[in-house]
KOLFI-671031 format. One record per residue: residue in three letters; chain; x negated, y, z of N, C-alpha, C in turn. Coordinates in Angstrom, 1 decimal. Last residue first. Layout:
N
<ALA, A, <X, Y, Z>, <X, Y, Z>, <X, Y, Z>>;
...
REM end
This chain:
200
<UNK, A, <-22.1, 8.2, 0.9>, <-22.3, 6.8, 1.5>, <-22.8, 6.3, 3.0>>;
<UNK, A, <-18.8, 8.9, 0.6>, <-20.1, 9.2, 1.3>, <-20.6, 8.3, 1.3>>;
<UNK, A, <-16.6, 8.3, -2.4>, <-17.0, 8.3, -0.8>, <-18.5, 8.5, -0.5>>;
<UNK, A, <-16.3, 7.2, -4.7>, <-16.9, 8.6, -4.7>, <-17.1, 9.3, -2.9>>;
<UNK, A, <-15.8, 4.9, -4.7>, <-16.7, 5.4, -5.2>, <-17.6, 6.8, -4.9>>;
<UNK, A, <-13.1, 4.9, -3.5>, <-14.5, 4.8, -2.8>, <-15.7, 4.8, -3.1>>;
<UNK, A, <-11.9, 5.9, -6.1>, <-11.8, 6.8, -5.0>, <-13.0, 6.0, -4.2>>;
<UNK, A, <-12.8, 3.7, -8.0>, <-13.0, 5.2, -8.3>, <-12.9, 6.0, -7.1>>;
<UNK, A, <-11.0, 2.2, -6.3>, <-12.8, 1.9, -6.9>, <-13.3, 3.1, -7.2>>;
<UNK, A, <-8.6, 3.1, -6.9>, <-9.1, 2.7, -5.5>, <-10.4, 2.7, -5.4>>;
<UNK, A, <-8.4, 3.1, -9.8>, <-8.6, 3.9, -8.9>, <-8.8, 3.9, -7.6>>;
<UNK, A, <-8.7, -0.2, -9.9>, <-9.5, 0.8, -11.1>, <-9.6, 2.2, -10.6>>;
<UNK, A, <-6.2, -1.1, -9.3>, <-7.8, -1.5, -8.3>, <-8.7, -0.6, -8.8>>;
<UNK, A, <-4.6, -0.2, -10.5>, <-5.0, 0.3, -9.2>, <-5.9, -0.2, -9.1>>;
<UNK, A, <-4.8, -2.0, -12.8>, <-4.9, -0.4, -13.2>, <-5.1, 0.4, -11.5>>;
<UNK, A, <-4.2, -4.2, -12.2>, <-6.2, -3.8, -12.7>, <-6.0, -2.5, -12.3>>;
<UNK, A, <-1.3, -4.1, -11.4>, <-2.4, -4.5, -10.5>, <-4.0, -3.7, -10.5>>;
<UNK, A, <-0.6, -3.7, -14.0>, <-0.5, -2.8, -12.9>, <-1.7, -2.5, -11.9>>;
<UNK, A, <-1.0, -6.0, -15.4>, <-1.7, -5.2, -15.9>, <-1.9, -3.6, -15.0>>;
<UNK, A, <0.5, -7.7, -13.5>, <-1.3, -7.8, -13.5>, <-1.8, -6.3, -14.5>>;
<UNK, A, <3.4, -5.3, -12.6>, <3.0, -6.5, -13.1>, <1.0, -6.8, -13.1>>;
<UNK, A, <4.5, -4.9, -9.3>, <3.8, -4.5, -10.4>, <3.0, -5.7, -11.1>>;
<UNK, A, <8.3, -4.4, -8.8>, <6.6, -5.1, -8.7>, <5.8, -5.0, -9.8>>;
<UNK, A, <10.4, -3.1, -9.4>, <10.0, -2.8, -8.5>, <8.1, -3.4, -8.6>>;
<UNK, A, <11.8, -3.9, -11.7>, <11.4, -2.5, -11.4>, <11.2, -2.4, -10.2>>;
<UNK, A, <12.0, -6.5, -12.4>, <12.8, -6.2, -11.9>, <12.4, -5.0, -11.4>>;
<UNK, A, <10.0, -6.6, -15.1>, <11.8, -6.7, -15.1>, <12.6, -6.2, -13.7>>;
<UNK, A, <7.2, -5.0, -13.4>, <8.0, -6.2, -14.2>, <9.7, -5.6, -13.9>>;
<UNK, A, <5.7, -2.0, -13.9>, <6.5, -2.8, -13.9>, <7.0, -4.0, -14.3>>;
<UNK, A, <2.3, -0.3, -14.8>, <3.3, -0.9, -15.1>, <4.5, -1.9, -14.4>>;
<UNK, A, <2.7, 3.3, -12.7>, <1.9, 1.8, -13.3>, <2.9, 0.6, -13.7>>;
<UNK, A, <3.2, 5.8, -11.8>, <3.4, 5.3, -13.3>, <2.7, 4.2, -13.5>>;
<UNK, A, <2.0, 5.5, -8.4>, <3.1, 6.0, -9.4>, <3.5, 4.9, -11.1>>;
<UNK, A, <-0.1, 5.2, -6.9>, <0.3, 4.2, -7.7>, <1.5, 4.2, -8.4>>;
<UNK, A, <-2.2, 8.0, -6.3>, <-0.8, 7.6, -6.7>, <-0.9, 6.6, -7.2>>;
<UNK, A, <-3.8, 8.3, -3.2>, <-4.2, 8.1, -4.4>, <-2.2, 8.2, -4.7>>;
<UNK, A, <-5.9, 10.4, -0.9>, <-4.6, 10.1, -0.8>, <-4.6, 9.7, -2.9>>;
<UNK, A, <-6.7, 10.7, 2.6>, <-7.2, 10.6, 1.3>, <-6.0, 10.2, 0.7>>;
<UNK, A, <-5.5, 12.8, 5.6>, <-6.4, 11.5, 4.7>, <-6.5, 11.6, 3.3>>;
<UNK, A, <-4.8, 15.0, 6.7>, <-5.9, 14.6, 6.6>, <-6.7, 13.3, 6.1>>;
<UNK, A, <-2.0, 14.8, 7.6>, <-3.0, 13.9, 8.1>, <-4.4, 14.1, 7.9>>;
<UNK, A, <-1.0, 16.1, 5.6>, <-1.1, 16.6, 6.7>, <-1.2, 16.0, 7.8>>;
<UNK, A, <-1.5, 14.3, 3.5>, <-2.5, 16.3, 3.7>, <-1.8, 16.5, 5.0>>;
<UNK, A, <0.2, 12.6, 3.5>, <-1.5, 12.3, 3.9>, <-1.9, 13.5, 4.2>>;
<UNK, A, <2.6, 13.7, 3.5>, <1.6, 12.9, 5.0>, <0.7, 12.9, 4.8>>;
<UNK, A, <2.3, 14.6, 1.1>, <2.8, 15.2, 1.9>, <2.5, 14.4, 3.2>>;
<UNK, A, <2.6, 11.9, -0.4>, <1.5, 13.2, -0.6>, <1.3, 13.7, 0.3>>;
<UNK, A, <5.0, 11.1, 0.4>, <3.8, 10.5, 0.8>, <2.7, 11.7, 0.3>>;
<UNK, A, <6.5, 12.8, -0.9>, <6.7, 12.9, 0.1>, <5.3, 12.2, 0.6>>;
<UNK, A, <6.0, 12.7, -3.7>, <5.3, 13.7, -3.5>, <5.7, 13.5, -1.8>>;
<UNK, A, <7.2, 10.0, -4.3>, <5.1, 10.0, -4.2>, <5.2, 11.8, -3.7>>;
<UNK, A, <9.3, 10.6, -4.2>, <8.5, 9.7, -2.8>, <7.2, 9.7, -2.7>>;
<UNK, A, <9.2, 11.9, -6.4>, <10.1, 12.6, -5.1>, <9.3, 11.8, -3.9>>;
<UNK, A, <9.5, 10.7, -8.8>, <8.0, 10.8, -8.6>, <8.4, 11.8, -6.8>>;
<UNK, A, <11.4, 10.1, -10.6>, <11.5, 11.3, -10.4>, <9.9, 12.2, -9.5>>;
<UNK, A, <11.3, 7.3, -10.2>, <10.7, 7.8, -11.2>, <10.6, 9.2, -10.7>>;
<UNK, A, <12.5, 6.0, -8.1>, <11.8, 6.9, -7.3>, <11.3, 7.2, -8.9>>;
<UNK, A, <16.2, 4.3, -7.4>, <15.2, 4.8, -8.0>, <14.4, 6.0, -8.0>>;
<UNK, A, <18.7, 4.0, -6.2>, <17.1, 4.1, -5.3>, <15.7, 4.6, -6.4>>;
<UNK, A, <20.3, 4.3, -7.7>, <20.0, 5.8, -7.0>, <18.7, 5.2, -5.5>>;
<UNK, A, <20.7, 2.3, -8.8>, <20.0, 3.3, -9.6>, <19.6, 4.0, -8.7>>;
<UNK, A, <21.8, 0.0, -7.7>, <20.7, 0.4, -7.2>, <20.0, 1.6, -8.3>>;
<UNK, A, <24.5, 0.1, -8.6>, <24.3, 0.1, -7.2>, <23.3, 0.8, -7.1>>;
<UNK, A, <24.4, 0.4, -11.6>, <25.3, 1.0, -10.7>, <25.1, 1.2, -9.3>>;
<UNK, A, <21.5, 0.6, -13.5>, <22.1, 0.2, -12.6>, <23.0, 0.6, -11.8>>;
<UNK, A, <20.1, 1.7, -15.6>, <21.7, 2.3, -15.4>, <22.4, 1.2, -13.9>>;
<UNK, A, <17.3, 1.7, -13.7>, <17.7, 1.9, -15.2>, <19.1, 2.2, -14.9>>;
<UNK, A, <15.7, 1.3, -11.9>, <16.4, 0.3, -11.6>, <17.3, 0.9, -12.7>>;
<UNK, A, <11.9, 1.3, -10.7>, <13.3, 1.8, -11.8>, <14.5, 0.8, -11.8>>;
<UNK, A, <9.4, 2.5, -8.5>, <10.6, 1.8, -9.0>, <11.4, 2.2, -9.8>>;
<UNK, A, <6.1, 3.6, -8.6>, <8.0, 4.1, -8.9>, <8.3, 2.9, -8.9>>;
<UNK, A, <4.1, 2.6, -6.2>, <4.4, 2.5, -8.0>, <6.4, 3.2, -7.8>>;
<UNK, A, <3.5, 4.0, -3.0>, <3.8, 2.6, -3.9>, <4.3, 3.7, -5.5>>;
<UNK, A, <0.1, 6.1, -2.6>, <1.9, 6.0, -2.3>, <2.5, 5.0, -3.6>>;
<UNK, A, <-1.9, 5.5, 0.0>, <-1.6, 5.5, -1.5>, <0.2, 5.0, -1.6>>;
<UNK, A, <-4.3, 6.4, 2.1>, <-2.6, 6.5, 1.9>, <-2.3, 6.3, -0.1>>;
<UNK, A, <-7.1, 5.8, 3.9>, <-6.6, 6.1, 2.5>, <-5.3, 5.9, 2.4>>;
<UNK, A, <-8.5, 7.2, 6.8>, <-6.9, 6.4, 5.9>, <-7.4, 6.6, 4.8>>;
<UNK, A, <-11.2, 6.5, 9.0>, <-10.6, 7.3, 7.7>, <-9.8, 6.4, 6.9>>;
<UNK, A, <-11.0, 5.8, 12.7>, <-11.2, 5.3, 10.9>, <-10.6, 6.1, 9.9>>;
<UNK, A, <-10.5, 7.1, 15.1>, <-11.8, 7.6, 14.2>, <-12.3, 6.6, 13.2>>;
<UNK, A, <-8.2, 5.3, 15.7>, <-9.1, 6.0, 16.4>, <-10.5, 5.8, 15.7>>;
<UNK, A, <-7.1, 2.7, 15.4>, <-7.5, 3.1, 14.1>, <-8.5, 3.9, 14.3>>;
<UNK, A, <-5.3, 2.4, 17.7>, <-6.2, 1.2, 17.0>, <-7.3, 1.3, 16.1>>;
<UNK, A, <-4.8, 5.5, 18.4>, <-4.9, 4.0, 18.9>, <-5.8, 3.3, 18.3>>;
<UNK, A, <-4.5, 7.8, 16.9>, <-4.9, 7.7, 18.5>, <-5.1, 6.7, 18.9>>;
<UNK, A, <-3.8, 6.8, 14.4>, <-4.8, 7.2, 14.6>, <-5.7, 7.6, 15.8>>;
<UNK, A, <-1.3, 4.9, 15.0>, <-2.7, 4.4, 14.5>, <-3.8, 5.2, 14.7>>;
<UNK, A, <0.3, 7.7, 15.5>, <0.3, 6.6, 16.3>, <-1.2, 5.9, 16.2>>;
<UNK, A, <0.1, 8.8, 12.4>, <-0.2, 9.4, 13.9>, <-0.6, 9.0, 14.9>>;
<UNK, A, <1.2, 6.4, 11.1>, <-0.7, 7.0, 10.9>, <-0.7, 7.7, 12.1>>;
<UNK, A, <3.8, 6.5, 11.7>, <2.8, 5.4, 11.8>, <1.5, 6.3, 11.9>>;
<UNK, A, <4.1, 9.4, 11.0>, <4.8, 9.0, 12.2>, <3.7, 7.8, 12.8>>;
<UNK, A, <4.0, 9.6, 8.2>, <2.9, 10.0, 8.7>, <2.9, 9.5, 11.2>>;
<UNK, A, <6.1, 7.5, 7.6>, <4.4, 7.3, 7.6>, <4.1, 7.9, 8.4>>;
<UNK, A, <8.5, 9.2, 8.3>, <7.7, 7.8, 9.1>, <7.1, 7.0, 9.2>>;
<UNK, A, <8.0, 10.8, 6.7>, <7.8, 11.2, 7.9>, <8.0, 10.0, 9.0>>;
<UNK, A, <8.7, 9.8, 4.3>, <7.3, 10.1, 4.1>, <7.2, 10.5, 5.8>>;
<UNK, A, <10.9, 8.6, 4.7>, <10.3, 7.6, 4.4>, <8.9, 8.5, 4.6>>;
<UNK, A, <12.7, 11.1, 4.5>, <12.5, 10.4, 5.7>, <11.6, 9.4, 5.7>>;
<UNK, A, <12.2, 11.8, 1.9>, <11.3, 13.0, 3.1>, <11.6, 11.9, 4.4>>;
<UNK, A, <13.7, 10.4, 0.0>, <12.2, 10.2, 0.4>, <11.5, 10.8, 1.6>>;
<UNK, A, <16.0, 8.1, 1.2>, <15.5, 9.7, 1.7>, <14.2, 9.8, 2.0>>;
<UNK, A, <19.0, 6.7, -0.2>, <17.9, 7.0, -0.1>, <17.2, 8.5, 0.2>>;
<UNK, A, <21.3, 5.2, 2.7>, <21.2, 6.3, 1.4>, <19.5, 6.7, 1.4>>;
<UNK, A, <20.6, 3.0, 3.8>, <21.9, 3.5, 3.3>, <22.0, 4.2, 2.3>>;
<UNK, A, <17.5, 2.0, 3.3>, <18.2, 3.0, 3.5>, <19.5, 2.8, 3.3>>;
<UNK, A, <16.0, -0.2, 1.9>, <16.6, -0.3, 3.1>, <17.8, 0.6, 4.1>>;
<UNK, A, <14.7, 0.8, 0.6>, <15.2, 0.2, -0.3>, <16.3, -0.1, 0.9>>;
<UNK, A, <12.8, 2.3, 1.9>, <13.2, 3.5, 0.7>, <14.0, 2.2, 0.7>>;
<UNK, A, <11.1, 0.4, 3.1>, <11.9, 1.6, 3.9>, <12.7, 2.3, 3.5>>;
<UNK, A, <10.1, -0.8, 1.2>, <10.7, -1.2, 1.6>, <12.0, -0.5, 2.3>>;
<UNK, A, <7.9, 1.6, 0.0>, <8.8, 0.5, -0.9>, <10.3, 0.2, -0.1>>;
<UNK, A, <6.4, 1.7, 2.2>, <7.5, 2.8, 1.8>, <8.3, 2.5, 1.0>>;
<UNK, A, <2.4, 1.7, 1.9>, <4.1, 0.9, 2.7>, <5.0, 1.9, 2.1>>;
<UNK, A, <-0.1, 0.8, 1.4>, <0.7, 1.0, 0.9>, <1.7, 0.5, 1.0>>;
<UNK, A, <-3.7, 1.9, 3.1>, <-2.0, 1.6, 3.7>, <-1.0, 2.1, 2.1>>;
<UNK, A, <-6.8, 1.5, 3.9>, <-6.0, 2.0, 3.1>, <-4.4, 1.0, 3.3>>;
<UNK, A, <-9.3, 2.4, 6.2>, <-7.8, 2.0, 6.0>, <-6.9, 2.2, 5.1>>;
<UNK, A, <-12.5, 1.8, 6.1>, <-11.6, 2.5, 5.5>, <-10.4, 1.5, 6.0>>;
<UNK, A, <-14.3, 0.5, 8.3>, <-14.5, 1.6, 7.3>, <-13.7, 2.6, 7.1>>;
<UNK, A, <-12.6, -1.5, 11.0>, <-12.8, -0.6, 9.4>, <-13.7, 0.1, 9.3>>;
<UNK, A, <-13.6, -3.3, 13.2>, <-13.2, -2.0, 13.1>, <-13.2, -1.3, 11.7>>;
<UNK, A, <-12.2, -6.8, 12.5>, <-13.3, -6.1, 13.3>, <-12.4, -4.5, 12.9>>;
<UNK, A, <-10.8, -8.7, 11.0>, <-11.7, -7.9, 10.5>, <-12.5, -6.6, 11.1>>;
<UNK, A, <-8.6, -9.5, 12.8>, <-9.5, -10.6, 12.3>, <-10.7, -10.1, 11.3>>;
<UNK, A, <-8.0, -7.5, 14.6>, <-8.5, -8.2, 15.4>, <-9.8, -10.0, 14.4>>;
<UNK, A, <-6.5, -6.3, 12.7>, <-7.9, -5.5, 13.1>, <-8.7, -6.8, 13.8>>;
<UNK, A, <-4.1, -7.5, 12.7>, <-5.1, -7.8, 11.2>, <-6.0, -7.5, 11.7>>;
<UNK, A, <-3.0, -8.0, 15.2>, <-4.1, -8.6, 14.9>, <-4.7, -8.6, 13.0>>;
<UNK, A, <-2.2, -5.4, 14.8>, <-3.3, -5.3, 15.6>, <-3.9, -6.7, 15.2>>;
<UNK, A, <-0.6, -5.5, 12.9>, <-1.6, -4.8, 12.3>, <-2.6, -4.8, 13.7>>;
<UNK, A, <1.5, -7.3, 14.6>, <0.7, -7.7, 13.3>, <-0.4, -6.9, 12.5>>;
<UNK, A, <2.3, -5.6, 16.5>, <1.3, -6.9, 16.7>, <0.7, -6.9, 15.4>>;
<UNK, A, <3.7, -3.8, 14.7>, <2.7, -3.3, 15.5>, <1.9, -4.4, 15.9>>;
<UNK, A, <5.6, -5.1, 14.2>, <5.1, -4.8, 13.3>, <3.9, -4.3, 13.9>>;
<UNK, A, <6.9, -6.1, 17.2>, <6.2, -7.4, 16.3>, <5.6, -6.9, 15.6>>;
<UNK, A, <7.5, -3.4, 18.0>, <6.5, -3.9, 18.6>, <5.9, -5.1, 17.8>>;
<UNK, A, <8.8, -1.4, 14.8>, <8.7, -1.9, 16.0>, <7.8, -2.8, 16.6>>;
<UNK, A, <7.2, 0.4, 13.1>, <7.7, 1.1, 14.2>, <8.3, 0.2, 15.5>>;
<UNK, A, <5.3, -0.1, 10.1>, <5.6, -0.1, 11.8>, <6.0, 0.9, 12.3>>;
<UNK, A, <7.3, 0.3, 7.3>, <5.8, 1.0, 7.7>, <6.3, 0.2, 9.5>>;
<UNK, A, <8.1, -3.3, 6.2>, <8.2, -2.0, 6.4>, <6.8, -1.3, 7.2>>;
<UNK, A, <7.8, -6.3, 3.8>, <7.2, -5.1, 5.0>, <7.5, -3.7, 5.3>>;
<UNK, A, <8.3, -8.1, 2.0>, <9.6, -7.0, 2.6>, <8.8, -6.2, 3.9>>;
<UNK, A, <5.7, -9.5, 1.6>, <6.8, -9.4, 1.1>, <7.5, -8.6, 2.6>>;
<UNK, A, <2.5, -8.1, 3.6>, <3.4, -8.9, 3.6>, <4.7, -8.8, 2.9>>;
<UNK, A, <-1.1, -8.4, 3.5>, <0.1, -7.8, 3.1>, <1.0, -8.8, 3.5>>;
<UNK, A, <-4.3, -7.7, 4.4>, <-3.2, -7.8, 5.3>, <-2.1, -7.6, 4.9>>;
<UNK, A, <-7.3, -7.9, 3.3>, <-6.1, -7.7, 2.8>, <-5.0, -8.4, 4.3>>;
<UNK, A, <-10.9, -7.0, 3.6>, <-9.7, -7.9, 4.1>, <-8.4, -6.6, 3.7>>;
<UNK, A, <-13.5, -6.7, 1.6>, <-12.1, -6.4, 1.9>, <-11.0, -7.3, 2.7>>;
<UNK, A, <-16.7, -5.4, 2.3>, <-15.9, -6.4, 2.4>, <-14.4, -6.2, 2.7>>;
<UNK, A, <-19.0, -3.5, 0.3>, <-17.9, -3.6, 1.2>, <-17.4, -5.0, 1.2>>;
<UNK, A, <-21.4, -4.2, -1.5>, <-21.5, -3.0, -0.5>, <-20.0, -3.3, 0.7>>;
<UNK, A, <-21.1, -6.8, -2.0>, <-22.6, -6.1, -1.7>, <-22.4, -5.7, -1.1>>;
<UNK, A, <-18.3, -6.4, -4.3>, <-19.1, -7.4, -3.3>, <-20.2, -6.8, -3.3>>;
<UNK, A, <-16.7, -4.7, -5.6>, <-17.5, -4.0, -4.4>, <-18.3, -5.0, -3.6>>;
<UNK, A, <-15.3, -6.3, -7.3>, <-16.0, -5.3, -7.9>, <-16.7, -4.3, -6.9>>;
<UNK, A, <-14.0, -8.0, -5.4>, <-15.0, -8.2, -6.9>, <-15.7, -7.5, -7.3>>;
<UNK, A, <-12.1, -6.1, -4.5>, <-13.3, -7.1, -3.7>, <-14.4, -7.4, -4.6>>;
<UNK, A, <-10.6, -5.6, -6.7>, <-11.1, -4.5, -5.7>, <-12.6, -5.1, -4.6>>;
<UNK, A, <-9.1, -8.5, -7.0>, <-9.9, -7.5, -8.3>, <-11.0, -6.1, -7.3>>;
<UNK, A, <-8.1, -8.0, -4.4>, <-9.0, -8.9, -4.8>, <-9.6, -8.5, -6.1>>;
<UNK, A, <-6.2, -5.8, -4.8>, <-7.1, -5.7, -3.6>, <-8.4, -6.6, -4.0>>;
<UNK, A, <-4.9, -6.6, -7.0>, <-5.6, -5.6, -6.7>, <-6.7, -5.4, -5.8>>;
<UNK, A, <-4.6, -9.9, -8.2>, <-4.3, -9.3, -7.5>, <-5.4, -7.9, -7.2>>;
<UNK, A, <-5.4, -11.9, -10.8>, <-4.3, -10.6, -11.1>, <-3.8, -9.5, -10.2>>;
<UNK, A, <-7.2, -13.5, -9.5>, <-7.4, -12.7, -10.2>, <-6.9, -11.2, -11.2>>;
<UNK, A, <-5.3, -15.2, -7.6>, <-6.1, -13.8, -7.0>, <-6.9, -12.6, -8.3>>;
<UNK, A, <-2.2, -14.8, -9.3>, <-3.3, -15.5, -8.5>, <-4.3, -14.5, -8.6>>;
<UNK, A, <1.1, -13.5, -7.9>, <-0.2, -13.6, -8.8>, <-1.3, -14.4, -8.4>>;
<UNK, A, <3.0, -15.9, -6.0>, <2.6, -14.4, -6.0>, <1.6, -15.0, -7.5>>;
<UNK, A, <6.0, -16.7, -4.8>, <5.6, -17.0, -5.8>, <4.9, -15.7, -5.7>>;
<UNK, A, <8.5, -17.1, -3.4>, <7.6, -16.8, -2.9>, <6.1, -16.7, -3.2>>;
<UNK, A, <10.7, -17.5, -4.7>, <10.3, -18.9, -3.8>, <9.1, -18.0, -3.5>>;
<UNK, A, <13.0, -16.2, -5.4>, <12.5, -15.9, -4.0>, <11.9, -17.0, -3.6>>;
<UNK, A, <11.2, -15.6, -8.5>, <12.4, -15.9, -7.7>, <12.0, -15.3, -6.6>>;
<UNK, A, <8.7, -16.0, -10.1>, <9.3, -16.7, -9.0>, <10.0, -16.7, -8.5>>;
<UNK, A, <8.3, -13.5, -11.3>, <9.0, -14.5, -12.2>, <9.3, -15.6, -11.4>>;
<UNK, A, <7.4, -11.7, -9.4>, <9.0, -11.9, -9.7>, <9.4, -12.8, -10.3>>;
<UNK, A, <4.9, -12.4, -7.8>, <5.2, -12.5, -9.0>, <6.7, -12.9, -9.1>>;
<UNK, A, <3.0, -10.5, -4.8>, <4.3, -11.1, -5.4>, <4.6, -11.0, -7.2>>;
<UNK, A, <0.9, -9.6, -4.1>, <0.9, -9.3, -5.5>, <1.7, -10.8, -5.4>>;
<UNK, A, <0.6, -7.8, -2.0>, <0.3, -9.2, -1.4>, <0.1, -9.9, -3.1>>;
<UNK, A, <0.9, -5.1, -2.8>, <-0.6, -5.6, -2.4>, <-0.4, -7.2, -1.7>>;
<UNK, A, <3.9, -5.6, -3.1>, <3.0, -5.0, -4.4>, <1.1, -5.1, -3.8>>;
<UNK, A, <4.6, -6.7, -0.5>, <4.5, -7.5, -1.6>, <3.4, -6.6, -2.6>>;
<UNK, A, <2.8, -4.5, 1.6>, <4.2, -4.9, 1.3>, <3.5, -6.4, -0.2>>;
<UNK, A, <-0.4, -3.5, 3.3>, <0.8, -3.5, 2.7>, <2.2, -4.5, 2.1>>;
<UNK, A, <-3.5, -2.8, 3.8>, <-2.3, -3.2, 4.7>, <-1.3, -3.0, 3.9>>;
<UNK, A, <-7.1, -3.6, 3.9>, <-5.8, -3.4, 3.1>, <-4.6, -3.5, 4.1>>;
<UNK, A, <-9.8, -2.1, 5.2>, <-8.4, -2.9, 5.5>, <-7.6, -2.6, 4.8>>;
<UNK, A, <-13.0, -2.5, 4.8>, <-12.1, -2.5, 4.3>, <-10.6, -2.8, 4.7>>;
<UNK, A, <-16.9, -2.2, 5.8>, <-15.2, -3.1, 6.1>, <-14.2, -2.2, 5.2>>;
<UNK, A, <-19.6, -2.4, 4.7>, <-19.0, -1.5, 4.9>, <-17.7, -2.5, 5.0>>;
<UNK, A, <-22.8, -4.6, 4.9>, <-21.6, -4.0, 4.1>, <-20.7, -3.4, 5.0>>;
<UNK, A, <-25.8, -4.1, 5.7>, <-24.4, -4.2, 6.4>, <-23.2, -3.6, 5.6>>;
<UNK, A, <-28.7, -4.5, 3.8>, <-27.6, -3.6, 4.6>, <-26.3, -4.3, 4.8>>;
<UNK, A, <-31.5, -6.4, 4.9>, <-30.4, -6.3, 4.1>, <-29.3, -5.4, 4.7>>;
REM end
């Protein structure tokens, strides 16, 4: 019997698949509305996915963020694949928003990871869903429709050398940030498609 292939998800709420309609209790989709896990289902045999997400995650830069993606490795062995969707947070956190700063401390992380922990695992980089925050006064001007952050993230992965998907235009709940279940399918749907078409 062959040896399924590993998987590491790593990301923020939109891959832990937080449900807005909860408030801040903490309230996520259930597994069948979540991506990664829709993603599992549809690769049982060949891959096994472990998911490592967390609400308000930023990309790592300090030592606790860095514990935590060592011990995700530590509970799913050495990848396959690494796929990472962080930058949500980093972008919302800003004083002032700056996609080119957000995409250069990915590629900053992946650098790091790739001489270390990660050493000779292939990224997948997938850059988070636009946010919309519509006439909002405060938070309009985080808004990423303009598609500026997915082209910054673009822009790490090719010059990384990893693979690289958009979870750009997928659908939104009310509060323009998270992705609603119909979002969810609609990534798992290219993630599938992109390892699809991987080596075997």
């Amino acid at each position: 019997m062959a040896t399924c292939k590993r998987l590491l998800v790593y990301g923020d709420s939109n891959t832990y698949g937080f449900d807005p309609d909860w408030g801040n209790q903490g309230g996520r989709y259930p597994a069948e509305d979540r991506w990664p896990d829709i993603l599992a289902r549809a690769l049982e045999g060949s891959w096994q996915v472990y998911t490592d997400a967390l609400p308000g995650r930023c990309i790592p830069t300090l030592r606790f963020e860095w514990e935590a993606l060592t011990a995700a490795l530590d509970r799913c062995g050495r990848p396959d694949l690494f796929a990472v969707m962080l930058g949500t947070n980093d972008h919302l956190s800003a004083p002032r928003p700056d996609p080119e700063r957000v995409g250069k401390r990915l590629e900053a992380f992946l650098a790091q990871a790739m001489e270390g922990p990660l050493a000779g695992t292939p990224a997948l980089v997938i850059a988070p869903p636009y946010m919309d925050f519509g006439a909002d006064r405060y938070y309009a001007k985080y808004s990423t429709i303009s598609g500026e952050l997915s082209r910054a993230v673009k822009a790490c992965a090719e010059r990384m050398g990893a693979g690289f998907l958009d979870a750009g235009a997928l659908p939104l709940a009310a509060d323009g940030i998270h992705l609603l279940p119909e979002g969810h399918r609609l990534l798992a749907e290219k993630v599938l498609a992109y390892m699809r078409r991987l080596p075997a």
